[in-house]
C-alpha positions in Angstrom: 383.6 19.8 -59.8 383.2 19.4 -63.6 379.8 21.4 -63.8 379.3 25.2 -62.3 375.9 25.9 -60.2 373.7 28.7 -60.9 373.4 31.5 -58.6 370.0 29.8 -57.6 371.3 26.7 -56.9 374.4 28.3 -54.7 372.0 30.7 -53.0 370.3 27.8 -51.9 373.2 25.6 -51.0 374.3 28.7 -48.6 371.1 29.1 -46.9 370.8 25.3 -46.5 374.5 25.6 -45.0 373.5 28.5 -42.9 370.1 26.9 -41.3 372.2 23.4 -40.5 374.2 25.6 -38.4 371.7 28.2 -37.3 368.5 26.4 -37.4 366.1 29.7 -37.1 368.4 31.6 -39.4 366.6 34.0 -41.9 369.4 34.4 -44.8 366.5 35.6 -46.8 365.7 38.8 -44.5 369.2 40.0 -44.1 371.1 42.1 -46.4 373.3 39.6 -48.8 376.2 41.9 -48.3 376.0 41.8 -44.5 378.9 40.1 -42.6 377.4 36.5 -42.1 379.8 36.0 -39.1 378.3 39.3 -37.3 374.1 38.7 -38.9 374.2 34.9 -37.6 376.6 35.3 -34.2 378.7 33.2 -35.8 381.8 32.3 -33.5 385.1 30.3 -34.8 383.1 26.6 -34.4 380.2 27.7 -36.4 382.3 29.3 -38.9 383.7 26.3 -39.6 381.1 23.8 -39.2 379.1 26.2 -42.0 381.6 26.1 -44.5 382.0 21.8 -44.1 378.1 22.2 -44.3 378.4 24.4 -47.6 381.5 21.6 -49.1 379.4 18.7 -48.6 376.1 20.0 -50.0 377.9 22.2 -53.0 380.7 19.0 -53.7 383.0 22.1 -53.7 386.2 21.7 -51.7 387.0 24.7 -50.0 390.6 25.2 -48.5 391.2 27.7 -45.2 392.7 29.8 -47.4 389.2 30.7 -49.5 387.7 31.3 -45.7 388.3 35.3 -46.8 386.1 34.8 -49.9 382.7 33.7 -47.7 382.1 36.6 -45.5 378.7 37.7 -46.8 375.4 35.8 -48.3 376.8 37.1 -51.8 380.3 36.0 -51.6 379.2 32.8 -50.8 377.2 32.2 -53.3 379.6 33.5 -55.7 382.1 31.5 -54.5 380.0 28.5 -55.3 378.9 29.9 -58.5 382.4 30.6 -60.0 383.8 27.0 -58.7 
């Protein structure tokens, strides 16, 4: 990606990501440092299908070994923001 996103835009991406996989997630009323894996019950399947959500809607390719970086809300979006 040629262009970085704003920490709007990522936050936004991730909760976007989160609800496609968690449709009555509520990123907004958890603490962004939480463990997103233990706040959403998020097993191995979900884990995964989260971060193809947050690659396709961020155009960010993200590689198993980054899966470390996007435990919480804030990593993700960090992540994102520093791509």
């Amino acid at each position: 990606m040629t262009h970085s996103l704003d920490t709007a835009t990522a936050r936004e991406i991730v909760e976007t990501a989160l609800r496609g996989v968690v449709p009555d997630a509520r990123p907004d009323s958890i603490d962004e440092n939480a463990p997103l894996r233990d706040e959403f019950e998020l097993d191995s399947l979900d884990f995964l299908a989260f971060v193809a959500q947050l690659s396709k809607r961020s155009g960010v390719r993200i590689d198993e070994a980054d899966y470390p970086r996007l435990g919480t809300l804030a990593d993700c979006v960090r992540f994102l923001r520093d791509r």
